[in-house]
C-alpha positions, -999 to +999 in steps of 0.1 A: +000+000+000+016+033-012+009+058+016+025+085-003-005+083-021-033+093+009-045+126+015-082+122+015-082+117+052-063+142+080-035+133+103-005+146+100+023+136+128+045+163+124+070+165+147+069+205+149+077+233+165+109+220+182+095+220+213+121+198+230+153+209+235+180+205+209+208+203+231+215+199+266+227+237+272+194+256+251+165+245+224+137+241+253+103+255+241+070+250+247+052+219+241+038+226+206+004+242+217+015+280+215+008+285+182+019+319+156+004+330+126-006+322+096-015+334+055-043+353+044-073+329+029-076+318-012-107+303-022-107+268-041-094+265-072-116+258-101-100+222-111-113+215-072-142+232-066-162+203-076-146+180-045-158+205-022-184+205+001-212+231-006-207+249+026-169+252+024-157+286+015-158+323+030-197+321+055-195+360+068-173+386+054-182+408+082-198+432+062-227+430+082-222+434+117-260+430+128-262+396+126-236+393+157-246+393+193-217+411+213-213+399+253-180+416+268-166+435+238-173+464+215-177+451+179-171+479+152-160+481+116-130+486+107-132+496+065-089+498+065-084+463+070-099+434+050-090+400+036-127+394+021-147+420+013-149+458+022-141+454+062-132+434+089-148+431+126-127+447+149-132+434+187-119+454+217-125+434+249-138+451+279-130+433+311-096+427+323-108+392+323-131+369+317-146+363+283-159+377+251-177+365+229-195+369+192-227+343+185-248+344+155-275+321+152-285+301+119-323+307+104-321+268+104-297+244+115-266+234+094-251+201+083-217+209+087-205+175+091-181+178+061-163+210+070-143+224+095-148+263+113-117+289+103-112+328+105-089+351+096-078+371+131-055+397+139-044+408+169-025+439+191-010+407+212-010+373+221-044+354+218-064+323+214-097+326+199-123+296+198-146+291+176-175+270+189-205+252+171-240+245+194-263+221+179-302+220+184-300+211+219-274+226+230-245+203+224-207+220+216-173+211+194-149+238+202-123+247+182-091+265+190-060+282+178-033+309+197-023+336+172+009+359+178+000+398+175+013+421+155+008+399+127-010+406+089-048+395+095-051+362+076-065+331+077-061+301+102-065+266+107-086+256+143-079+224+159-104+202+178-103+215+213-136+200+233-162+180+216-194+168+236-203+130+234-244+138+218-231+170+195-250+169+161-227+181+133-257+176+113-277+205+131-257+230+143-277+259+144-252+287+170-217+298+158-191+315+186-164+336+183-142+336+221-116+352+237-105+350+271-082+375+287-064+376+321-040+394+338-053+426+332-048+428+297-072+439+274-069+432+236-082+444+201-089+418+180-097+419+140-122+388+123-127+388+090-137+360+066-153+333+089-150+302+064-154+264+069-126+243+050-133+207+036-121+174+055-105+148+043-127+117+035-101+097+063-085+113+090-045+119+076-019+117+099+019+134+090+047+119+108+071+142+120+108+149+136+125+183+139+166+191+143+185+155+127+183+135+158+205+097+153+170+083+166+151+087+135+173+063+121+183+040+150+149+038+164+120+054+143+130+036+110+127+004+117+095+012+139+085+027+113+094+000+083+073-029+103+042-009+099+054+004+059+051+041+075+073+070+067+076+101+079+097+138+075+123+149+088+133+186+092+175+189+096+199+217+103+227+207+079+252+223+108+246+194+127+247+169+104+279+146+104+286+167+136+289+138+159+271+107+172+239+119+183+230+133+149+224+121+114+248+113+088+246+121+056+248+080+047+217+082+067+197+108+055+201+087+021+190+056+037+163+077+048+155+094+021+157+058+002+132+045+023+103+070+013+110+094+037+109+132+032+142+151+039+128+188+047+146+223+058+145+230+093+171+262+088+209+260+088+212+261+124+185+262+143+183+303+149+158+318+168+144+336+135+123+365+150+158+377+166+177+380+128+175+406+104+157+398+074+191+395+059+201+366+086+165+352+084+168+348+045+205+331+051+192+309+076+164+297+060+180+296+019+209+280+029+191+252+046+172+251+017+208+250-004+220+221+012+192+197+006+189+206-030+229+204-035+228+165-019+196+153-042+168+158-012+150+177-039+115+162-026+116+177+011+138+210+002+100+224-005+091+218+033+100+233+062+096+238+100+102+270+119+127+265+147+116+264+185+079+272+166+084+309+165+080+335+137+075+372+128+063+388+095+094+386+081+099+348+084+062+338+073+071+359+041+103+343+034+096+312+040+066+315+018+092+326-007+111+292-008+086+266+002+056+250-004+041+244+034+057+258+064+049+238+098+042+253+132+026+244+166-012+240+163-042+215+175-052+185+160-083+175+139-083+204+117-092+210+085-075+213+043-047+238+052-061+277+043-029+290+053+001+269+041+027+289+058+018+277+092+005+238+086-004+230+121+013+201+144+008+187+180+046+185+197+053+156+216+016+143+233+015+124+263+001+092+260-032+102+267-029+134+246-023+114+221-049+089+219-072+116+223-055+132+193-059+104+171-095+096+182-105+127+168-084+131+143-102+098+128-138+101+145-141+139+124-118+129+101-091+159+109-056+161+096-031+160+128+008+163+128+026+150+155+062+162+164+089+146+181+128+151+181+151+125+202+137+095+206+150+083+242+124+073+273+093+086+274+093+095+246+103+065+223+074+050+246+050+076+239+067+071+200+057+031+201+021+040+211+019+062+185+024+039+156+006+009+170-027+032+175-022+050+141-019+008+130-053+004+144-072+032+131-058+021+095-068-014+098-103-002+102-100+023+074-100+055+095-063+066+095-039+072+067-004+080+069+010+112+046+039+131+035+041+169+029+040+162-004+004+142+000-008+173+019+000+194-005-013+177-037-047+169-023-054+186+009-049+225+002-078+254+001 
């Protein structure tokens, strides 16, 4: 079975964001949940229209404010700032915390069982905005996504945060905007183009492994090989050949032999929003150099920001070199709206995981999972991974997929 060929379904195990640390002395980041930004919307293209769900696409362009009820916020057009249409909705919270919320209610419920919920947000600051469906009697799916500020307003993929056992996909008839704030902070926050993206017709999932780690040959390969999965791997060619705990070139070709995907994961592992656009474009192009000079054509098109973090700047160049960038995000989401920051789940606990795959198959969701050494816990956690993935496919509700996979059949 070729599962280069999958990408009807949605799970990506992407082993993103390098949320591990690198090496002993400094890579430590979070654990893959605090998630950056993101590229403004495009609609379908014609050849793929005809796949499509009827209700994916742009739902509300904003340009009609009315149709919102506002609880803890002041919701106001702003005419200067649009991805779809002539304005966006700009939001400013109004208690230091607690939470605030948009609702609009449907003139009749909505099968939306073949899509999932997206918006283009901008923000003056950090947030996570939730986007939450309510079904005839009163059932919820929430769905979730942190988004950097000072970003462009753009699209964003939402991962699968909180479902209820009895929700109805079939008759969801409330949609919520959310914020919460705390700390005293009050934030302005810009919606525009509320749009529901297709799912695959099987969950996907992406295997992942960020920074060149020895393990993904000594130990995920031949995990990996009894099942006939692959997965990606995104290298900094500093440390390759660099000493025993990383890859060698020799195995990056055994790798890359064996159907995996050799990506870019920069030269060095720099913390990109600290460079100047100068450094950020050296970093990131000479990563890209490397692969492309030793044959890794395939992956050089892929790429993973380091420690998960990103400015302006970066999202831009990156989208300069590469077909899919890969960031921290939640699970179960949708066709990617905003391939610059393709979503992935670093390193789950066991539970987190199997939760993660659940509902990755159950709603059929695309999900990447991210690791980087594979030692401990983690190799445990690593084991579980692939024998649950194994169970879902045997009953035809998981796929496994490459980059390549995602981006041939599951873009919007």
């Amino acid at each position: 079975m070729n599962r280069r060929a999958y990408l009807a379904a949605g799970v990506s195990l992407c082993l993103a964001g390098c949320t591990a640390s690198r090496r002993s002395d400094s890579r430590a980041t979070t654990d893959g949940d605090d998630e950056s930004t993101a590229d403004p919307g495009t609609e379908p293209t014609t050849d793929s229209i005809a796949t499509h769900p009827n209700a994916a696409g742009t739902d509300d362009d904003f340009s009609d404010l009315d149709v919102w009820e506002v609880a803890g916020g002041t919701l106001t057009a702003d005419p200067g700032r649009a991805v779809v249409g002539s304005q966006s909705a700009r939001l400013l919270t109004h208690s230091s915390e607690g939470a605030t919320q948009l609702a609009k209610r449907f003139t009749e419920p909505r099968d939306l069982s073949d899509v999932v919920p997206g918006v283009a947000v901008a923000a003056d600051g950090f947030v996570t905005p939730w986007i939450r469906f309510v079904d005839t009697d009163g059932n919820r799916l929430d769905c979730r996504r942190s988004v950097s500020g000072e970003l462009p307003l753009m699209r964003y993929n939402f991962g699968i945060e909180a479902v209820d056992s009895t929700f109805d996909e079939t008759r969801v008839r409330e949609i919520h905007l959310q914020l919460w704030t705390k700390d005293g902070t009050r934030r302005t926050v810009w919606f525009d183009d509320l749009h529901f993206t297709p799912r695959p017709e099987t969950g996907l999932v992406s295997i992942q492994f960020d920074d060149g780690s020895a393990t993904d040959y000594t130990e995920a390969l031949p995990i990996l090989e009894e099942y006939g999965y692959t997965a990606t791997t995104f290298i900094n060619p500093v440390s390759i050949d660099s000493g025993e705990d990383w890859l060698t070139t020799t195995q990056l070709s055994a790798l890359d032999d064996a159907g995996w995907c050799i990506a870019n994961h920069t030269w060095s592992h720099a913390r990109l929003p600290e460079l100047s656009r100068t450094e950020q474009a050296a970093e990131i192009r000479e990563g890209k150099r490397w692969l492309l000079e030793r044959g890794f054509d395939d992956g050089a098109d892929y790429f993973a920001y380091p420690y998960g973090r990103y400015d302006a700047t970066t999202l831009e160049l990156v989208a300069d070199e590469h077909s899919i960038g890969f960031a921290a995000g939640r699970p179960a989401q949708g066709y990617l709206t905003n391939p610059r920051l393709a979503s992935r789940l670093g390193e789950p606990g066991t539970d987190r995981l199997r939760t993660a795959l659940e509902r990755t198959a159950t709603h059929r969701g695309i999900t990447s999972v991210l690791y980087h050494r594979l030692a401990g816990d983690d190799l445990e956690t690593f084991e579980t991974l692939v024998e649950t993935i194994h169970e879902y496919e045997s009953r035809g509700e998981l796929e496994v997929v490459l980059p390549s996979d995602l981006e041939r059949d599951a873009l919007f």
